[in-house]
N, C-alpha and C positions, 0 to 999 in steps of 0.2 A: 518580564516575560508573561506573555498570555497563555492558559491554556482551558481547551474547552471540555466539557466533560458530559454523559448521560449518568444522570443520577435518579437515583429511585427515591422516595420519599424517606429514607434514612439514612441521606447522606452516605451512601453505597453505588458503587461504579455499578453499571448495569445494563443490559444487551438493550439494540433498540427497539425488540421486541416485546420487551417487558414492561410496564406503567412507572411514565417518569420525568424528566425534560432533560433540557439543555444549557448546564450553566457556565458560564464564561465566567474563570477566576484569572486576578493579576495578582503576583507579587509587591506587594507595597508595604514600606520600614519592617519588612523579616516577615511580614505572614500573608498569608492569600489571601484575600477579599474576593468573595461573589462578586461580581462586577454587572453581571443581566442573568435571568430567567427566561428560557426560552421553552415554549409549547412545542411537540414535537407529537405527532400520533401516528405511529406507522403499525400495521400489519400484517403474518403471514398472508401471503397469498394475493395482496398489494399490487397492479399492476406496477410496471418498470418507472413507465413516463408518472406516475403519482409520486410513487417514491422518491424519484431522482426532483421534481417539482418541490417536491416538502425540503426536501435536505439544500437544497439551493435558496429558496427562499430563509432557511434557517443559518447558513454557512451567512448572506447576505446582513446576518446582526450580530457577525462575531467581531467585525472590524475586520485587522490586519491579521487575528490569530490565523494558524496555521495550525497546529496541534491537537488533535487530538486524542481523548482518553476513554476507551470503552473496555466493557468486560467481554466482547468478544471485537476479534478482528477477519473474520471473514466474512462473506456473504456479499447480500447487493449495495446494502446500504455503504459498508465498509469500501467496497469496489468506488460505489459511485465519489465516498467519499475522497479518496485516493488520487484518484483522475482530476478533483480537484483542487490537487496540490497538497490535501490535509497529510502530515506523519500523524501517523495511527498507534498508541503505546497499548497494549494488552492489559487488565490490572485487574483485582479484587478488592474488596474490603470498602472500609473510609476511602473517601476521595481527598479529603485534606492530608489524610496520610502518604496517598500517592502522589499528591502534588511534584514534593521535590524530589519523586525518584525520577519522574518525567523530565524534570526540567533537568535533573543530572545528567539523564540519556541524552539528552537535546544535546546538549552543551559537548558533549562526548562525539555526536553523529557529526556535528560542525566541526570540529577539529577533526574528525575522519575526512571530510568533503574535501581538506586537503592534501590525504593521501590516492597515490592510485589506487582505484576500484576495481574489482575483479572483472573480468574478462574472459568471452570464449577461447577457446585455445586451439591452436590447428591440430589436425590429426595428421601425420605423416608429413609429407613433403608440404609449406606453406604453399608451395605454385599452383598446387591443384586446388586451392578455394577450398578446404575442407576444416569445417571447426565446430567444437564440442563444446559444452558446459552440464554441469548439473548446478541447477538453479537451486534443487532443494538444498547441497550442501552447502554452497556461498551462501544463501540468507540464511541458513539455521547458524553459519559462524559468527554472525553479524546481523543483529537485530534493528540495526540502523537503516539496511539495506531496503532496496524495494526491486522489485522486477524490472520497474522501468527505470533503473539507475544504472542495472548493470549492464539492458539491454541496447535502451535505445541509441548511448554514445556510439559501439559497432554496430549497429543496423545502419545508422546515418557515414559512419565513416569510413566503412571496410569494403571493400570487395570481395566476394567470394560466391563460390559456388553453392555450398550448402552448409546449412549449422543446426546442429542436433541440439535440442533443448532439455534437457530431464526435468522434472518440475512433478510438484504435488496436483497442482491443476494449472489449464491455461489461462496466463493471465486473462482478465476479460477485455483490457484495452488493446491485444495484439493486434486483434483483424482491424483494425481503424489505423492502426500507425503502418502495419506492411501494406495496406491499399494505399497510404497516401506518399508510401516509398519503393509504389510500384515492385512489391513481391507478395505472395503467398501462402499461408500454411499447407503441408496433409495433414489433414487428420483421421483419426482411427488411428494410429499408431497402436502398437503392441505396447502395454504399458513393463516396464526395465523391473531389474531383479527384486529392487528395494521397494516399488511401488508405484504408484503414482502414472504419469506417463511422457510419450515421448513427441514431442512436437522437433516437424524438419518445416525450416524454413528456406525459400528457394524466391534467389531473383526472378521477375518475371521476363521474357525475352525483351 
Protein backbone atom coordinates (compact mmCIF):
# COMPACT_ATOMS: atom_id res chain seq x y z
CA UNK A 1 0.00 0.00 0.00
CA UNK A 2 0.93 3.61 -0.92
CA UNK A 3 0.10 6.33 1.21
CA UNK A 4 0.92 10.08 0.81
CA UNK A 5 1.42 12.34 3.47
CA UNK A 6 2.23 16.56 4.35
CA UNK A 7 4.96 16.47 6.65
CA UNK A 8 6.59 19.35 8.30
CA UNK A 9 10.35 19.24 8.77
CA UNK A 10 10.07 16.82 11.92
CA UNK A 11 8.59 14.16 10.51
CA UNK A 12 5.02 15.42 11.91
CA UNK A 13 1.79 15.31 9.90
CA UNK A 14 0.88 18.85 9.25
CA UNK A 15 -1.80 21.26 7.52
CA UNK A 16 -1.08 22.58 3.97
CA UNK A 17 -0.66 25.62 5.26
CA UNK A 18 2.05 25.18 7.29
CA UNK A 19 6.10 24.87 5.94
CA UNK A 20 6.56 21.28 4.57
CA UNK A 21 6.16 18.91 1.58
CA UNK A 22 4.71 15.88 0.27
CA UNK A 23 5.89 12.51 0.87
CA UNK A 24 4.84 9.39 -0.79
CA UNK A 25 5.63 6.25 1.78
CA UNK A 26 5.14 2.35 0.69
CA UNK A 27 5.09 -0.58 2.79
CA UNK A 28 7.82 -2.80 1.92
CA UNK A 29 9.34 -6.27 4.16
CA UNK A 30 7.12 -4.66 7.38
CA UNK A 31 8.20 -0.94 7.27
CA UNK A 32 7.39 2.23 5.34
CA UNK A 33 9.88 3.56 3.09
CA UNK A 34 9.78 7.28 1.80
CA UNK A 35 9.39 6.45 -1.71
CA UNK A 36 9.45 10.69 -3.27
CA UNK A 37 9.75 14.18 -1.78
CA UNK A 38 7.43 16.30 -3.13
CA UNK A 39 7.57 20.45 -3.15
CA UNK A 40 4.34 21.83 -2.31
CA UNK A 41 3.84 25.73 -1.42
CA UNK A 42 0.46 26.77 -0.80
CA UNK A 43 -0.98 29.96 0.88
CA UNK A 44 -3.91 31.59 2.82
CA UNK A 45 -5.52 33.68 0.57
CA UNK A 46 -4.16 31.56 -2.64
CA UNK A 47 -6.38 32.09 -5.61
CA UNK A 48 -8.74 28.80 -6.28
CA UNK A 49 -7.36 27.99 -9.90
CA UNK A 50 -3.30 28.22 -8.28
CA UNK A 51 -4.26 26.03 -5.62
CA UNK A 52 -6.19 23.39 -7.39
CA UNK A 53 -2.95 23.87 -10.41
CA UNK A 54 -0.28 23.01 -7.44
CA UNK A 55 -2.24 19.96 -5.95
CA UNK A 56 -2.79 18.50 -9.43
CA UNK A 57 0.52 18.88 -10.62
CA UNK A 58 1.59 17.34 -7.16
CA UNK A 59 -1.24 14.34 -7.09
CA UNK A 60 0.43 13.85 -10.85
CA UNK A 61 3.93 12.20 -8.97
CA UNK A 62 2.12 10.11 -6.51
CA UNK A 63 1.62 7.25 -9.10
CA UNK A 64 -1.45 4.97 -8.34
CA UNK A 65 -1.79 6.40 -4.54
CA UNK A 66 -5.02 7.32 -3.60
CA UNK A 67 -4.59 8.09 0.09
CA UNK A 68 -4.10 10.65 1.82
CA UNK A 69 -2.71 11.84 5.30
CA UNK A 70 -3.05 15.35 6.74
CA UNK A 71 -3.37 17.15 9.90
CA UNK A 72 -6.32 18.90 8.87
CA UNK A 73 -9.20 17.66 6.68
CA UNK A 74 -11.25 20.49 5.49
CA UNK A 75 -10.84 23.43 3.52
CA UNK A 76 -9.99 23.90 -0.39
CA UNK A 77 -7.07 22.17 -0.59
CA UNK A 78 -8.80 19.12 1.23
CA UNK A 79 -12.03 19.58 -1.12
CA UNK A 80 -9.92 19.84 -4.18
CA UNK A 81 -8.26 16.95 -2.97
CA UNK A 82 -11.25 14.70 -2.56
CA UNK A 83 -12.92 15.49 -5.93
CA UNK A 84 -9.92 13.85 -6.85
CA UNK A 85 -10.51 10.66 -5.90
CA UNK A 86 -7.94 11.11 -2.78
CA UNK A 87 -9.53 9.32 0.94
CA UNK A 88 -8.44 11.89 3.28
CA UNK A 89 -7.21 10.25 6.96
CA UNK A 90 -7.13 13.12 9.76
CA UNK A 91 -3.82 12.58 12.22
CA UNK A 92 -1.25 14.13 14.57
CA UNK A 93 2.01 13.42 15.76
CA UNK A 94 4.83 11.09 13.77
CA UNK A 95 3.87 10.29 10.46
CA UNK A 96 5.52 6.88 10.55
CA UNK A 97 3.52 6.33 13.40
CA UNK A 98 0.42 6.85 11.68
CA UNK A 99 1.18 5.01 8.87
CA UNK A 100 -0.45 1.85 9.90
CA UNK A 101 -3.28 3.30 11.56
CA UNK A 102 -4.16 4.49 7.81
CA UNK A 103 -3.60 1.55 6.19
CA UNK A 104 -5.85 -0.21 9.05
CA UNK A 105 -8.69 2.23 8.15
CA UNK A 106 -8.16 1.52 4.56
CA UNK A 107 -8.40 -1.99 4.80
CA UNK A 108 -11.53 -1.57 7.03
CA UNK A 109 -13.38 1.14 4.57
CA UNK A 110 -12.78 -1.66 1.53
CA UNK A 111 -14.52 -4.43 3.25
CA UNK A 112 -17.19 -1.81 4.25
CA UNK A 113 -17.49 -0.77 0.24
CA UNK A 114 -19.08 -4.11 0.49
CA UNK A 115 -21.71 -3.45 2.77
CA UNK A 116 -24.86 -1.32 1.97
CA UNK A 117 -24.19 2.41 2.35
CA UNK A 118 -26.52 4.66 4.06
CA UNK A 119 -29.19 6.38 2.30
CA UNK A 120 -31.76 9.07 2.21
CA UNK A 121 -34.82 7.92 3.69
CA UNK A 122 -38.39 8.89 2.60
CA UNK A 123 -40.57 10.89 4.66
CA UNK A 124 -44.19 9.68 4.89
CA UNK A 125 -45.78 8.03 2.18
CA UNK A 126 -42.71 6.87 -0.58
CA UNK A 127 -45.23 8.16 -3.65
CA UNK A 128 -44.97 11.59 -2.95
CA UNK A 129 -40.94 11.75 -3.83
CA UNK A 130 -40.19 12.89 -0.31
CA UNK A 131 -36.69 11.93 1.42
CA UNK A 132 -34.44 13.07 4.36
CA UNK A 133 -30.96 12.36 5.54
CA UNK A 134 -28.56 13.96 8.00
CA UNK A 135 -25.21 13.81 6.43
CA UNK A 136 -23.65 14.92 9.58
CA UNK A 137 -24.80 11.77 11.59
CA UNK A 138 -23.98 9.15 8.74
CA UNK A 139 -20.28 10.41 8.27
CA UNK A 140 -19.68 11.18 12.09
CA UNK A 141 -20.73 7.04 12.53
CA UNK A 142 -18.35 6.15 9.84
CA UNK A 143 -15.23 7.89 9.15
CA UNK A 144 -14.73 5.93 5.93
CA UNK A 145 -17.61 7.60 4.49
CA UNK A 146 -17.63 10.70 2.28
CA UNK A 147 -20.59 12.93 0.96
CA UNK A 148 -20.32 11.77 -2.36
CA UNK A 149 -20.54 8.13 -1.46
CA UNK A 150 -23.81 8.41 0.21
CA UNK A 151 -25.02 10.93 -2.13
CA UNK A 152 -24.34 10.53 -5.50
CA UNK A 153 -25.66 6.57 -5.82
CA UNK A 154 -29.63 8.30 -5.04
CA UNK A 155 -29.13 11.42 -7.03
CA UNK A 156 -28.26 9.31 -10.12
CA UNK A 157 -30.78 6.51 -9.13
CA UNK A 158 -33.89 7.68 -7.52
CA UNK A 159 -36.81 9.66 -8.34
CA UNK A 160 -38.27 11.97 -6.33
CA UNK A 161 -39.58 15.09 -5.54
CA UNK A 162 -37.46 16.50 -2.94
CA UNK A 163 -34.53 15.61 -0.46
CA UNK A 164 -33.62 17.44 2.58
CA UNK A 165 -29.99 17.36 3.35
CA UNK A 166 -28.71 18.21 7.02
CA UNK A 167 -24.99 18.62 6.85
CA UNK A 168 -22.10 20.63 8.64
CA UNK A 169 -21.52 22.67 5.31
CA UNK A 170 -22.32 22.22 1.57
CA UNK A 171 -20.38 19.84 -0.07
CA UNK A 172 -18.41 22.03 -2.43
CA UNK A 173 -18.80 19.39 -5.46
CA UNK A 174 -22.80 19.54 -5.24
CA UNK A 175 -23.53 22.32 -7.67
CA UNK A 176 -21.44 20.50 -10.49
CA UNK A 177 -22.90 16.98 -10.08
CA UNK A 178 -26.95 18.49 -9.63
CA UNK A 179 -26.18 20.72 -13.09
CA UNK A 180 -24.95 17.78 -14.71
CA UNK A 181 -28.05 15.75 -13.42
CA UNK A 182 -30.29 18.34 -14.36
CA UNK A 183 -31.49 19.53 -10.59
CA UNK A 184 -30.93 22.24 -8.25
CA UNK A 185 -30.01 23.44 -4.74
CA UNK A 186 -31.87 26.47 -2.42
CA UNK A 187 -30.01 27.73 -0.58
CA UNK A 188 -30.23 30.03 2.57
CA UNK A 189 -31.91 27.54 4.23
CA UNK A 190 -32.57 28.09 8.01
CA UNK A 191 -29.65 26.11 9.52
CA UNK A 192 -31.50 22.70 11.91
CA UNK A 193 -31.47 22.41 15.78
CA UNK A 194 -27.84 20.71 16.05
CA UNK A 195 -26.14 23.23 13.70
CA UNK A 196 -24.81 23.39 10.64
CA UNK A 197 -27.39 23.69 7.67
CA UNK A 198 -30.06 22.67 5.51
CA UNK A 199 -29.82 22.08 1.87
CA UNK A 200 -33.34 20.95 -0.41
CA UNK A 201 -32.41 19.47 -3.39
CA UNK A 202 -35.24 19.61 -6.22
CA UNK A 203 -35.46 17.89 -9.95
CA UNK A 204 -35.42 20.47 -12.43
CA UNK A 205 -38.66 20.39 -14.81
Amino acid sequence: MKIASYVDDGGKVANFYEPGCVCLYERAAGTWVRRKELALALRVGMHLAEVRMRLKAMAAHLEECKVFLAGEVKGIPYTILEGMGFNIWKAEGSVIERLDFVAQKEREAAEAAGRPKPTPLPVGDIRDGLYHINLTEVLGSDPGLTSRQVLIPFLATTAFQKLEILCDHPPRWLPGELARLNMRAETGTPGHPGGGVTIIVLPLP
